[in-house]
MDAnalysis code that builds the backbone (N, CA, C; Angstrom):
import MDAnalysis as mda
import numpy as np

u = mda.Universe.empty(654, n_residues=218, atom_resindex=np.repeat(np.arange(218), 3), trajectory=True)
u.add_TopologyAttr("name", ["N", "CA", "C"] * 218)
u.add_TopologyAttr("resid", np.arange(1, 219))
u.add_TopologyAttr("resname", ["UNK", "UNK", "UNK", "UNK", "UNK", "UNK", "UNK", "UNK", "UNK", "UNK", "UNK", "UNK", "UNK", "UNK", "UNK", "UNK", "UNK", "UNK", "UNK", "UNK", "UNK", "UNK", "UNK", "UNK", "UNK", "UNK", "UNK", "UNK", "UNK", "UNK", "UNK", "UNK", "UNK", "UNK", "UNK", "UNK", "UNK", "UNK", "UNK", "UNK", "UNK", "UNK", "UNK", "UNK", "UNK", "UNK", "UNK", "UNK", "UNK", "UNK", "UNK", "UNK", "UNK", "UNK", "UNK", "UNK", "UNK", "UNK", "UNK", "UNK", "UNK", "UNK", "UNK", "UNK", "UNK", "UNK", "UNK", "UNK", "UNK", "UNK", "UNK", "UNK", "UNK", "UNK", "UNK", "UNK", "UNK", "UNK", "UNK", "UNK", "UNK", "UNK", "UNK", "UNK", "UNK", "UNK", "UNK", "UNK", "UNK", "UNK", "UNK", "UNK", "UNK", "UNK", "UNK", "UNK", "UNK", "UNK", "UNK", "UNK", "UNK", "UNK", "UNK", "UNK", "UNK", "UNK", "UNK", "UNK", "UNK", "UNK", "UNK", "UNK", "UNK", "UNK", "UNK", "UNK", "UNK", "UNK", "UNK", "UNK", "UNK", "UNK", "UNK", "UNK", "UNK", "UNK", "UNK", "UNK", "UNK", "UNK", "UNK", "UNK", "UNK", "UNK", "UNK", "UNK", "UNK", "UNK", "UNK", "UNK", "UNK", "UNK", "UNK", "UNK", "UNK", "UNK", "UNK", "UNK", "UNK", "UNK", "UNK", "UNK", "UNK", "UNK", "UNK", "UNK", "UNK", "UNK", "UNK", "UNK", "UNK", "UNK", "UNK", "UNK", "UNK", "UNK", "UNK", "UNK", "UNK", "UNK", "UNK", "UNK", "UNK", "UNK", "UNK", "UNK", "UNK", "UNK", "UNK", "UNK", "UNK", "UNK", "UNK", "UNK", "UNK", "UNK", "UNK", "UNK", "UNK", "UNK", "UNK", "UNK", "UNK", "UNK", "UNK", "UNK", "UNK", "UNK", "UNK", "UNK", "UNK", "UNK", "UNK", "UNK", "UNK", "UNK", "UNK", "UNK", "UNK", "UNK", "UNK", "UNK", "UNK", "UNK", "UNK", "UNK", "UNK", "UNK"])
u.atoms.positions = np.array([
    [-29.490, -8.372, -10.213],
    [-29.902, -8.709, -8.858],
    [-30.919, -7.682, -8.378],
    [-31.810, -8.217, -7.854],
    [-32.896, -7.197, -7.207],
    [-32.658, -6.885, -5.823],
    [-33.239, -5.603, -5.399],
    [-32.914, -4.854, -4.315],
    [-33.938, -5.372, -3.316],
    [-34.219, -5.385, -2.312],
    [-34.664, -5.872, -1.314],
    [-35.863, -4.757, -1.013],
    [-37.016, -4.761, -0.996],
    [-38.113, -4.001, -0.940],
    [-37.819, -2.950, 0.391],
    [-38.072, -1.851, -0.165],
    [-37.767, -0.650, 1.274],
    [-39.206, 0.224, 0.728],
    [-38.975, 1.160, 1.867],
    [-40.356, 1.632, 2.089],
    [-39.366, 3.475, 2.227],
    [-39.890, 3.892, 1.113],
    [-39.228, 4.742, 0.929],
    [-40.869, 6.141, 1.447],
    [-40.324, 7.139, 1.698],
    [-41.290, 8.077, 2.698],
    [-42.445, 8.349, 1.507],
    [-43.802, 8.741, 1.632],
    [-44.406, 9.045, 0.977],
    [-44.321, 10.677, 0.789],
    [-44.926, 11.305, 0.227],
    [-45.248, 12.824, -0.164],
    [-46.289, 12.917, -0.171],
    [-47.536, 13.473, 0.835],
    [-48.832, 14.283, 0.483],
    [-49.439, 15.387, 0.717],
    [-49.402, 16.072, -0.921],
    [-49.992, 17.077, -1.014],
    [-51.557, 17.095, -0.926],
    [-51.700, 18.101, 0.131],
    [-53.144, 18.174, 0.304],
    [-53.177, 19.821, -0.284],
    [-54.348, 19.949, -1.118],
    [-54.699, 21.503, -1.286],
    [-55.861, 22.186, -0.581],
    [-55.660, 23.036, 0.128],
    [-56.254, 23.904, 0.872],
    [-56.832, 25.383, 0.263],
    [-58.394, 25.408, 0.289],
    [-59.184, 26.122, -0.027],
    [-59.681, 27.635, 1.009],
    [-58.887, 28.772, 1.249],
    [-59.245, 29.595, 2.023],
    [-59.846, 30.714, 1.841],
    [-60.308, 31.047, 2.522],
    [-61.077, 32.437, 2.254],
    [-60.407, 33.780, 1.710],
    [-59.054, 33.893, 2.317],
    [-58.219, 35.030, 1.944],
    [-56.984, 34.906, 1.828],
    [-56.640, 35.406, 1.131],
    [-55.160, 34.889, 0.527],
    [-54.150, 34.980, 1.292],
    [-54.035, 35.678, 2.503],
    [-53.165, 35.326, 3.585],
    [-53.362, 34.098, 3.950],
    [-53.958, 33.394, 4.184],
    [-54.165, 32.163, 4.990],
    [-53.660, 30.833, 3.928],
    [-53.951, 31.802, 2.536],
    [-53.883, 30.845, 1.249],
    [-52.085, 30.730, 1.388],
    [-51.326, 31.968, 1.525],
    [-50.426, 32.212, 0.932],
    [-49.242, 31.090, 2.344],
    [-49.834, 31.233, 3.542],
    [-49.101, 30.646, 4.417],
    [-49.114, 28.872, 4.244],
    [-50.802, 28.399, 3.945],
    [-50.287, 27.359, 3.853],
    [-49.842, 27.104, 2.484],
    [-49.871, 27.705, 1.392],
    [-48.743, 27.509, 0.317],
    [-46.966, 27.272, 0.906],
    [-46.474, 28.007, 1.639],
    [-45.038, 28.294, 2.124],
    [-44.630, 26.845, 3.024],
    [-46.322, 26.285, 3.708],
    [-45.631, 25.187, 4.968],
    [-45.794, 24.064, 3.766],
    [-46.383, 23.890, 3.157],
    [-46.540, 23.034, 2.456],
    [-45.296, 23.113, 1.307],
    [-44.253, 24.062, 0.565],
    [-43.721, 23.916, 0.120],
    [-42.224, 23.869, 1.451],
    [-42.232, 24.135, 1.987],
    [-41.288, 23.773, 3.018],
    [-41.456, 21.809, 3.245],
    [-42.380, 21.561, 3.669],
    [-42.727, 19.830, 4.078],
    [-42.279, 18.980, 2.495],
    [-42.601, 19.718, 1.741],
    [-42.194, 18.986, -0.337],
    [-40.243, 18.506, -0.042],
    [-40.265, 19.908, 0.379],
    [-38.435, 20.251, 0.048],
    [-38.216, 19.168, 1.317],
    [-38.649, 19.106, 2.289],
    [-37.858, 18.098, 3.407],
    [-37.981, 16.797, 2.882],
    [-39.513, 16.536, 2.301],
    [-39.469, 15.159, 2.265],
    [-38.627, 15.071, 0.958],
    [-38.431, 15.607, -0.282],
    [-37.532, 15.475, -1.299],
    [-35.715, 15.404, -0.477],
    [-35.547, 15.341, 0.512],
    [-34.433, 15.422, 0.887],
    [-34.319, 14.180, 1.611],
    [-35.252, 14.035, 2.547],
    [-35.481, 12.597, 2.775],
    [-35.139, 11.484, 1.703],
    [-35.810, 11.890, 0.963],
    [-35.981, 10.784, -0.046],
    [-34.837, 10.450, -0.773],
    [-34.069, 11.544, -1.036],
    [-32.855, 11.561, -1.960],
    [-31.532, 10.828, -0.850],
    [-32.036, 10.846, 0.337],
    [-30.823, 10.965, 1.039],
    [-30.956, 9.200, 1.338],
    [-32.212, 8.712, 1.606],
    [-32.131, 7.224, 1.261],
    [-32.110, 6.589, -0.173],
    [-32.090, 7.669, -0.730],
    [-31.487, 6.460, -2.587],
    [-30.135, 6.574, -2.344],
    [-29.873, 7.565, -2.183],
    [-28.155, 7.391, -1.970],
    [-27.699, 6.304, -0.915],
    [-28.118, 6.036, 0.286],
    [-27.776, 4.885, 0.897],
    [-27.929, 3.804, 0.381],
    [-29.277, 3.765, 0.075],
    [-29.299, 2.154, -0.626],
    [-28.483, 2.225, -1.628],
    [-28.020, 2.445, -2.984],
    [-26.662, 3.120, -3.579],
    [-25.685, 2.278, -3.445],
    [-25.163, 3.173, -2.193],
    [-23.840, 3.157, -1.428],
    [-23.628, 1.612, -0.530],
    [-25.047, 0.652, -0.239],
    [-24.930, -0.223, 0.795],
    [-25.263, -1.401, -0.326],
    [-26.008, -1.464, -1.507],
    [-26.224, -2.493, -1.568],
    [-26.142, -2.615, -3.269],
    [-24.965, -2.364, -3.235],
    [-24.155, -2.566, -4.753],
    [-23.971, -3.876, -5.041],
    [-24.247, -4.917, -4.475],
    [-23.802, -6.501, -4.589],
    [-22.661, -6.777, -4.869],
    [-21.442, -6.082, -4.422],
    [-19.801, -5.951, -4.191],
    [-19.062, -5.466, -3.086],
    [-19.747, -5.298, -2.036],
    [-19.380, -4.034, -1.476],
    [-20.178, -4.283, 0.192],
    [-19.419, -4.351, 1.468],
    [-20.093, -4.283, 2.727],
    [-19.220, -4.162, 3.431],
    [-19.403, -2.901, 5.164],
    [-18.461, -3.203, 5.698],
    [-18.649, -4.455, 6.796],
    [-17.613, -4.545, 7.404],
    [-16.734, -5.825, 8.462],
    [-16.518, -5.593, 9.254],
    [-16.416, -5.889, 10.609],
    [-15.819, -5.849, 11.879],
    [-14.050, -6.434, 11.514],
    [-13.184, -5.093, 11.878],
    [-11.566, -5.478, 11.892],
    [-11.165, -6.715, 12.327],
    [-11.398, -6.832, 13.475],
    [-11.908, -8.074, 14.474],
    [-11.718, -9.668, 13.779],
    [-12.783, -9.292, 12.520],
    [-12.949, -11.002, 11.975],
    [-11.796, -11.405, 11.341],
    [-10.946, -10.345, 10.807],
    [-9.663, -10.485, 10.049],
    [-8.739, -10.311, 11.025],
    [-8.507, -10.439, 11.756],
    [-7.523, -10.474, 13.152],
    [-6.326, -9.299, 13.014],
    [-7.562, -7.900, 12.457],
    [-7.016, -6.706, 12.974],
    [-7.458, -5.964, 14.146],
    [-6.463, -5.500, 14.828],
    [-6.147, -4.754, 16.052],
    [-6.640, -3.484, 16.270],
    [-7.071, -3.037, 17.216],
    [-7.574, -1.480, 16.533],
    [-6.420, -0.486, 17.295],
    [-5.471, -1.165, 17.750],
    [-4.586, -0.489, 18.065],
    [-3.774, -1.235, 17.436],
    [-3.132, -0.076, 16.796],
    [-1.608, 0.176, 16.355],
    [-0.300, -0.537, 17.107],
    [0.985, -0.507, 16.687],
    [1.957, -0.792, 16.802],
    [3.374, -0.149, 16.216],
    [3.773, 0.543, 16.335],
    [4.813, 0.847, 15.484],
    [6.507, 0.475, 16.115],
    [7.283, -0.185, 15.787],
    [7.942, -1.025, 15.530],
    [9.326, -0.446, 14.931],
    [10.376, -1.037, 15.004],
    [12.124, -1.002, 14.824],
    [12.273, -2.476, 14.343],
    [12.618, -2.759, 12.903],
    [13.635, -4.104, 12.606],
    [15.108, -3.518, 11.897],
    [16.157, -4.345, 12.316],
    [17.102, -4.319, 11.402],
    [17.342, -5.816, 10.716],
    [17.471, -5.703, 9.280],
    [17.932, -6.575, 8.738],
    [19.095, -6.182, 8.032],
    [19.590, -7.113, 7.383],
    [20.849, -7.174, 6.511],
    [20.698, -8.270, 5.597],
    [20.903, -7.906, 3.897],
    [20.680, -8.518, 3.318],
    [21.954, -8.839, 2.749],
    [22.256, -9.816, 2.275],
    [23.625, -10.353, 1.356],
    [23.459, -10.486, -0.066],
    [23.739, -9.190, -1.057],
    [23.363, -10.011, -2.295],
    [24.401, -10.182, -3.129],
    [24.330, -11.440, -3.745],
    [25.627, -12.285, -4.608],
    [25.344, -12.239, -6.126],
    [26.232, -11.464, -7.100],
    [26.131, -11.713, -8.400],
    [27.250, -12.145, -8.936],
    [27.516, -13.043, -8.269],
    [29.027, -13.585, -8.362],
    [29.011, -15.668, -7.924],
    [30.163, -16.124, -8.972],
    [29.415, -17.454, -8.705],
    [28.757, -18.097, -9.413],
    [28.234, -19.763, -9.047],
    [27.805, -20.910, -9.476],
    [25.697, -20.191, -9.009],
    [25.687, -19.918, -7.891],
    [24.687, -20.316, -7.235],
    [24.278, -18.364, -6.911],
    [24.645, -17.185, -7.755],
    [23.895, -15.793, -7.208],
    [22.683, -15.664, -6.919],
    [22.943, -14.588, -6.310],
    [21.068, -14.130, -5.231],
    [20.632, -13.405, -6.229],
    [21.080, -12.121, -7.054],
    [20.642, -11.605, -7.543],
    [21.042, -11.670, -9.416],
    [20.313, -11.616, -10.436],
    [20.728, -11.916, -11.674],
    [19.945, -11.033, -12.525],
    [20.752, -10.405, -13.522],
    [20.501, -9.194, -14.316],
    [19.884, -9.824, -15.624],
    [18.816, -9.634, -15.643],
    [17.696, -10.666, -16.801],
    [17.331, -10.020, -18.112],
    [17.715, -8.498, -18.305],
    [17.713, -7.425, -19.481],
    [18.962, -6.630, -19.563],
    [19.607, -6.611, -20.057],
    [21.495, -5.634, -19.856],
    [20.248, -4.381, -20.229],
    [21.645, -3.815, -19.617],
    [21.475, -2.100, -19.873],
    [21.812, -1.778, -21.382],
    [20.948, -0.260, -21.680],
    [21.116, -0.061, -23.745],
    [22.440, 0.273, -23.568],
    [22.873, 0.057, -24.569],
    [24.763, 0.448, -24.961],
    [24.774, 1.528, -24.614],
    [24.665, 2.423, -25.078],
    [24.859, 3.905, -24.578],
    [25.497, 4.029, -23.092],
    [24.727, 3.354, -22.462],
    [24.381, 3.699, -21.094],
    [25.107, 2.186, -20.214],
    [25.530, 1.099, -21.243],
    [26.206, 0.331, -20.504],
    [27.028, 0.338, -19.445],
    [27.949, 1.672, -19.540],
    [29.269, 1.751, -18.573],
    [28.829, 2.809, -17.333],
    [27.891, 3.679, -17.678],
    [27.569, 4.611, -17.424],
    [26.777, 4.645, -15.818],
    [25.499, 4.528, -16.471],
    [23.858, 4.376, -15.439],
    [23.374, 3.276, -15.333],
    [24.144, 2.421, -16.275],
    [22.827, 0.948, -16.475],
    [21.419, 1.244, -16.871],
    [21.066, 2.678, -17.473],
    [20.181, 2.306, -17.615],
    [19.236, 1.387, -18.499],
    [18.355, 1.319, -17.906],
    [17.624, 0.285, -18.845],
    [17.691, -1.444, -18.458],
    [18.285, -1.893, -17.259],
    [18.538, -3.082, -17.130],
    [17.752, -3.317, -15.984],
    [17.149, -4.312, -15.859],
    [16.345, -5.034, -15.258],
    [16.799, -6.238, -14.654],
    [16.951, -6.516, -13.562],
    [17.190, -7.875, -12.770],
    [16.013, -8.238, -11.397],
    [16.386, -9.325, -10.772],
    [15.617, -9.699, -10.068],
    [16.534, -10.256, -8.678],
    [15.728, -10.054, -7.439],
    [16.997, -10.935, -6.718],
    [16.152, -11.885, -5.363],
    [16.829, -12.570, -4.985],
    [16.466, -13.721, -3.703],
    [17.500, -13.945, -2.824],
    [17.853, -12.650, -2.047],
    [18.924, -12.503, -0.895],
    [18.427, -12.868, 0.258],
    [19.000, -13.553, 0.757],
    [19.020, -13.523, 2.407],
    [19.243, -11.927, 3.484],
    [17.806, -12.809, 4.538],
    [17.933, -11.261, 5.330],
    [18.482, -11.896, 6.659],
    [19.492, -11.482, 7.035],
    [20.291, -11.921, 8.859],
    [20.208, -11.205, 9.832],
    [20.509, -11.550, 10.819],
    [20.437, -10.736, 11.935],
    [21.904, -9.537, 12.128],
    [22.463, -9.995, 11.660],
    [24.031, -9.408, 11.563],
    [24.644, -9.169, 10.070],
    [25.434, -8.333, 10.058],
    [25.957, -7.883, 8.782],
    [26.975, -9.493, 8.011],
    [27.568, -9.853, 8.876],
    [28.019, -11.048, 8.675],
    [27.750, -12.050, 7.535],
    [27.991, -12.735, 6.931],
    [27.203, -14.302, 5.951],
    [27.193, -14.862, 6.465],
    [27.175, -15.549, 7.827],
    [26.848, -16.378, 8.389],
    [26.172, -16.140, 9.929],
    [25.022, -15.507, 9.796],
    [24.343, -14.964, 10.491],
    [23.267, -15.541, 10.933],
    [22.634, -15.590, 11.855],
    [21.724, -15.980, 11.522],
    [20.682, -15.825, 10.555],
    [19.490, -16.824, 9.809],
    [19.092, -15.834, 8.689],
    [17.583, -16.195, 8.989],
    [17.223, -15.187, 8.817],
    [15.619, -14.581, 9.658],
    [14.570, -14.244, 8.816],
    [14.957, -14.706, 7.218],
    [13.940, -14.102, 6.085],
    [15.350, -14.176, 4.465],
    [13.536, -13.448, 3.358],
    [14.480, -13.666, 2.515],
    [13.868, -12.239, 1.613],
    [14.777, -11.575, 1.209],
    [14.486, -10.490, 0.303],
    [14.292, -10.767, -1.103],
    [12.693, -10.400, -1.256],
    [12.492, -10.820, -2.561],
    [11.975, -9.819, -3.841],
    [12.301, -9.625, -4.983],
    [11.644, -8.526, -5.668],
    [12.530, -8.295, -6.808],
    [12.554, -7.046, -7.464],
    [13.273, -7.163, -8.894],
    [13.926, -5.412, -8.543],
    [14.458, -5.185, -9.363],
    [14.954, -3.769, -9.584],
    [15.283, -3.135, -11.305],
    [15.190, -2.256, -11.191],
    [15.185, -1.511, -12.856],
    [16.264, -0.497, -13.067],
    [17.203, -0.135, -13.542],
    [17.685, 1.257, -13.793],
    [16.600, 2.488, -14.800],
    [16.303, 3.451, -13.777],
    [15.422, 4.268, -14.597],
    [16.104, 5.615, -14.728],
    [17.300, 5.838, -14.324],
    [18.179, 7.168, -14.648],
    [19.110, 7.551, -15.909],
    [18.712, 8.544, -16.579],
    [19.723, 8.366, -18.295],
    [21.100, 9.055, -17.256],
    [20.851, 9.357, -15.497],
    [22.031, 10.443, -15.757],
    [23.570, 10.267, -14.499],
    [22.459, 9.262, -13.790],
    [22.784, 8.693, -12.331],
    [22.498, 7.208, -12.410],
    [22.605, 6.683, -11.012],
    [22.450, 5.435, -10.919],
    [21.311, 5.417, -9.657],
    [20.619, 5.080, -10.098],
    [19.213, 5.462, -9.685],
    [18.463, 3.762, -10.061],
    [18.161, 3.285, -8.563],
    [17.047, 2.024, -9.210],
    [15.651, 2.065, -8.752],
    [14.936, 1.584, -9.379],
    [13.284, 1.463, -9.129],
    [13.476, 0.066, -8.189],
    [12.938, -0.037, -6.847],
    [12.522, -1.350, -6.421],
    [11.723, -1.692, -6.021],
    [11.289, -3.021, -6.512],
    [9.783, -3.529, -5.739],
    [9.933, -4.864, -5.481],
    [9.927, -5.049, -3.687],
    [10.372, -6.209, -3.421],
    [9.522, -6.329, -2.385],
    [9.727, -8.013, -1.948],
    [8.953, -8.183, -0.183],
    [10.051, -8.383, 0.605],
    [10.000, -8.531, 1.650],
    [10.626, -9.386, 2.969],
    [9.853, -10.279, 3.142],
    [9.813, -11.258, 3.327],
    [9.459, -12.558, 3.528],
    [10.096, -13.145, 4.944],
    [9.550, -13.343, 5.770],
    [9.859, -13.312, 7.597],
    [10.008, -14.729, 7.394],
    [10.078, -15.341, 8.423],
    [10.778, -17.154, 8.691],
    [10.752, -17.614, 9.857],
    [11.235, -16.652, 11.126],
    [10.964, -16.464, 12.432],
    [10.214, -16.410, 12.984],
    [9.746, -17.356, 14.409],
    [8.704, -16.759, 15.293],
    [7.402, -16.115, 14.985],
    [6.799, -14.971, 15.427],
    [5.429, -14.877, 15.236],
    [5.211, -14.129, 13.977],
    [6.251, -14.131, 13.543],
    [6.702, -13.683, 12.283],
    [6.928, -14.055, 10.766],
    [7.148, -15.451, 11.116],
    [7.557, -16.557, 10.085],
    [5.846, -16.663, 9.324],
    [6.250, -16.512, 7.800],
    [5.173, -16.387, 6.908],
    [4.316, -15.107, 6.933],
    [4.988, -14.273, 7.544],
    [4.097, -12.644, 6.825],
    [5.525, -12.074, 6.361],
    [4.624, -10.629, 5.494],
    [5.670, -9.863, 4.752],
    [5.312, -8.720, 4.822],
    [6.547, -7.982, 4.356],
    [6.563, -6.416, 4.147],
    [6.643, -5.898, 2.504],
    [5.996, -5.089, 2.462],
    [6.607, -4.433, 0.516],
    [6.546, -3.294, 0.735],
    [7.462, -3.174, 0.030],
    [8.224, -1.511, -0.431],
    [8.355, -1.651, -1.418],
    [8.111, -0.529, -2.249],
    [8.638, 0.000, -3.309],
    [8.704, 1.575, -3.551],
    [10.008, 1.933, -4.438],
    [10.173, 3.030, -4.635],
    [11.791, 3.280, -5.231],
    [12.044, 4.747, -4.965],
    [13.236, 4.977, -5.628],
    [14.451, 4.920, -4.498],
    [15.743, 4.124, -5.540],
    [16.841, 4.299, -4.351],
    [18.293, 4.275, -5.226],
    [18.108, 5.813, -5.125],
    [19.215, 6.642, -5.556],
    [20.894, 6.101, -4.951],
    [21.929, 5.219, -5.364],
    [22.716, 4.495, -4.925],
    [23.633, 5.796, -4.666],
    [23.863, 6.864, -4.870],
    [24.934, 7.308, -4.978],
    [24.885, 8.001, -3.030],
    [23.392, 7.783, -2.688],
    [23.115, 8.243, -1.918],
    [23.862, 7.697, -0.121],
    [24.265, 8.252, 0.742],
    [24.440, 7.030, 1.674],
    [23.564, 6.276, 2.677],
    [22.281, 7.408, 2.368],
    [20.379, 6.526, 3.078],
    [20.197, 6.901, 2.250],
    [19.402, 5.872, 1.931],
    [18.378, 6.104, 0.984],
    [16.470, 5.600, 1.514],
    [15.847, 6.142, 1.428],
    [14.250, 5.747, 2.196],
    [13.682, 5.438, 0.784],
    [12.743, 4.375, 1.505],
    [12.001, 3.667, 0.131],
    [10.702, 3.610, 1.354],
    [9.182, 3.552, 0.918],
    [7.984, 3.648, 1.613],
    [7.942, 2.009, 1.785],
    [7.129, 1.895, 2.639],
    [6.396, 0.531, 3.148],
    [4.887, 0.800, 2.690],
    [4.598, -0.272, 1.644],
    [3.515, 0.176, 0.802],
    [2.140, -1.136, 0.792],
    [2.386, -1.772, 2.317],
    [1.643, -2.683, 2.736],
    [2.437, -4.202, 3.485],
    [1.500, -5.429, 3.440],
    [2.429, -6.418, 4.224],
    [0.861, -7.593, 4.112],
    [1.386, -8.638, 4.651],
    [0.730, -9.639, 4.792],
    [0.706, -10.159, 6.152],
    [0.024, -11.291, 6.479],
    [0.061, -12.228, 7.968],
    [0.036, -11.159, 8.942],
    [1.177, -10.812, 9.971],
    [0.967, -9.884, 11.154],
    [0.980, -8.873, 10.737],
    [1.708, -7.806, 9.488],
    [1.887, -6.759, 8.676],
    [0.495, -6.525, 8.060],
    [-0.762, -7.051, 7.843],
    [-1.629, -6.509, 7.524],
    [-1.939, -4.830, 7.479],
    [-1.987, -4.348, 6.497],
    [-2.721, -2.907, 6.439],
    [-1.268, -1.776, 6.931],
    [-0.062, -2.628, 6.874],
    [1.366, -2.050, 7.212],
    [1.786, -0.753, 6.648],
    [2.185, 0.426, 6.944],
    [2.546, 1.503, 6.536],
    [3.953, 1.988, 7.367],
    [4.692, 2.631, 6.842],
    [5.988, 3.117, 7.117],
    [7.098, 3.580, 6.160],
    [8.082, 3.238, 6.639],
    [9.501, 3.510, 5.896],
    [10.589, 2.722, 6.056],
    [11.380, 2.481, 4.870],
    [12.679, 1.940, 5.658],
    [14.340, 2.446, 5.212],
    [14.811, 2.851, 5.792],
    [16.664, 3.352, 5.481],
    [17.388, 2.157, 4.997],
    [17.950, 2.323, 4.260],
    [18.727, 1.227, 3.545],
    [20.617, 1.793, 3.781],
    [21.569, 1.403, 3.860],
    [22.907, 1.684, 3.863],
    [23.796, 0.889, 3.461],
    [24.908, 0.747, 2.455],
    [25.473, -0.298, 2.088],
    [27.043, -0.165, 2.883],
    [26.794, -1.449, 3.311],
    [28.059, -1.150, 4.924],
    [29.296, -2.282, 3.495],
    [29.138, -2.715, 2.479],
    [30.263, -3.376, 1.242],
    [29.986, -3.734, 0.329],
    [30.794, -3.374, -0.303],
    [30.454, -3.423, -2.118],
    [31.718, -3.695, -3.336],
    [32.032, -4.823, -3.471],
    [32.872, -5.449, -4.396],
    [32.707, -4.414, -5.880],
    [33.462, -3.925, -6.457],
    [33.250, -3.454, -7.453],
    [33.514, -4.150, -8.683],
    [34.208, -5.463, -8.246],
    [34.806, -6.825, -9.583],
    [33.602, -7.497, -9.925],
    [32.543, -7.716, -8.889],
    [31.835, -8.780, -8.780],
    [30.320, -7.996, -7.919],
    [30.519, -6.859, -7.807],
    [28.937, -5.841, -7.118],
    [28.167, -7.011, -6.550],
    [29.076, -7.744, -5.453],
    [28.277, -8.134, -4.608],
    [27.976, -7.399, -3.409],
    [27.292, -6.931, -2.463],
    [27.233, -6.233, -1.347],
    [26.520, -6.986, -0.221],
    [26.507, -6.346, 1.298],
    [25.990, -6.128, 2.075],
    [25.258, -4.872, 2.486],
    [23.636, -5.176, 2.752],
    [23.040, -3.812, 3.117],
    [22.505, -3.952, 4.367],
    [22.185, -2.957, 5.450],
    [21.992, -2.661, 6.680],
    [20.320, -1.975, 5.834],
    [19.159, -2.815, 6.586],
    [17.761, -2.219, 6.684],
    [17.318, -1.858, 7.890],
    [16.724, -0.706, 7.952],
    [16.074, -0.633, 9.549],
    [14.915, 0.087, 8.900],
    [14.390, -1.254, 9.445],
    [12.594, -0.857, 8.947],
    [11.529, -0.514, 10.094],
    [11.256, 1.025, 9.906],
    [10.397, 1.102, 10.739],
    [8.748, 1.039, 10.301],
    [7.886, 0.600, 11.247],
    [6.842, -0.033, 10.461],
    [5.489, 0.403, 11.391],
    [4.397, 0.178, 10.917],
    [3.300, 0.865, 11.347],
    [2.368, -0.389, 11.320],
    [1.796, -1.515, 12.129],
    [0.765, -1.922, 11.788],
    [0.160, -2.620, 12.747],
])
């Protein structure tokens, strides 16, 4: 692709013939002073054009994408229900953990899950979204999971944007913080954190209830 014709500064050296070399020697100095500016000039518009007209690359008014230039920062609680128990579970373990480590850490096992998020700790809550994403055991020594999931909203001015997090969440812990690592629809350009707490936990059937309070930036 060709660049669009610019008119980049000229340089002219004129040489000056004087009688005595003082006069010689000064306009030598203005004249190498005027070289060095316009070489700076010059360098300083290749670099713009560069930087502006890469044929990938322009900025936007926030505006056209129906961002805000003010901020918001924000309190949700959710509660998610997840079921590995049953005809019909939310969450399902799609790689077992290596033997070694079967009884142990899990590590090494990989699942995925599609829990419901409510307004109340309850199962029959209202339900306001759906927690979506996978998890990993990455600890030979603890029980330690990697997660990377969305929230997926359903509600009000809310219904059809999302949140993602991912990060580490050390179970043995009783908060655990995982980052808010973007979002979609009203969450655009979203940054924060969120506390996680497990208010029950079946140990026959590791189904639980978790308490989220996501605080959020966007």
């Amino acid at each position: 692709m060709l660049l669009p014709p610019y008119k980049y500064p000229c340089i002219h050296i004129t040489l000056f013939t004087q009688s005595t070399s003082s006069n010689y020697n000064t306009h030598q100095r203005t004249m190498a002073t005027q070289f060095l500016k316009s070489l700076l000039l010059l360098s300083t518009l290749t670099l713009t054009i560069s930087a502006e007209y890469t044929g990938f690359v322009g900025t936007i008014d926030p505006k056209s994408i129906g961002i805000k230039h003010k901020k918001t920062l924000s309190h949700f609680r959710f509660y998610w229900h997840e079921v590995f128990s049953g005809e019909n579970p939310t969450s399902v373990r799609i790689i077992p953990a290596l033997p070694k480590y079967n009884t142990t850490t899990t590590f090494g096992s990989v699942g995925i899950f599609d829990n419901a998020l409510t307004v109340g700790p309850e199962v029959y809550s209202k339900v306001v979204g759906k927690a979506e994403g996978l998890f990993a055991s990455t600890s030979q020594t603890q029980l330690d999971l990697l997660l990377i999931f969305n929230f997926a909203l359903t509600q009000g001015k809310y219904n059809g944007s999302t949140i993602t997090f991912t990060g580490r969440s050390p179970l043995s812990e009783k908060v655990r913080e995982l980052p808010i690592v973007g979002g979609s629809g009203v969450f655009k350009f979203a940054t924060g954190y969120i506390e996680s707490r497990t208010l029950s936990f079946d140990p026959q059937t590791r189904n639980n209830t978790v308490q989220f309070d996501v605080y959020i930036y966007y």
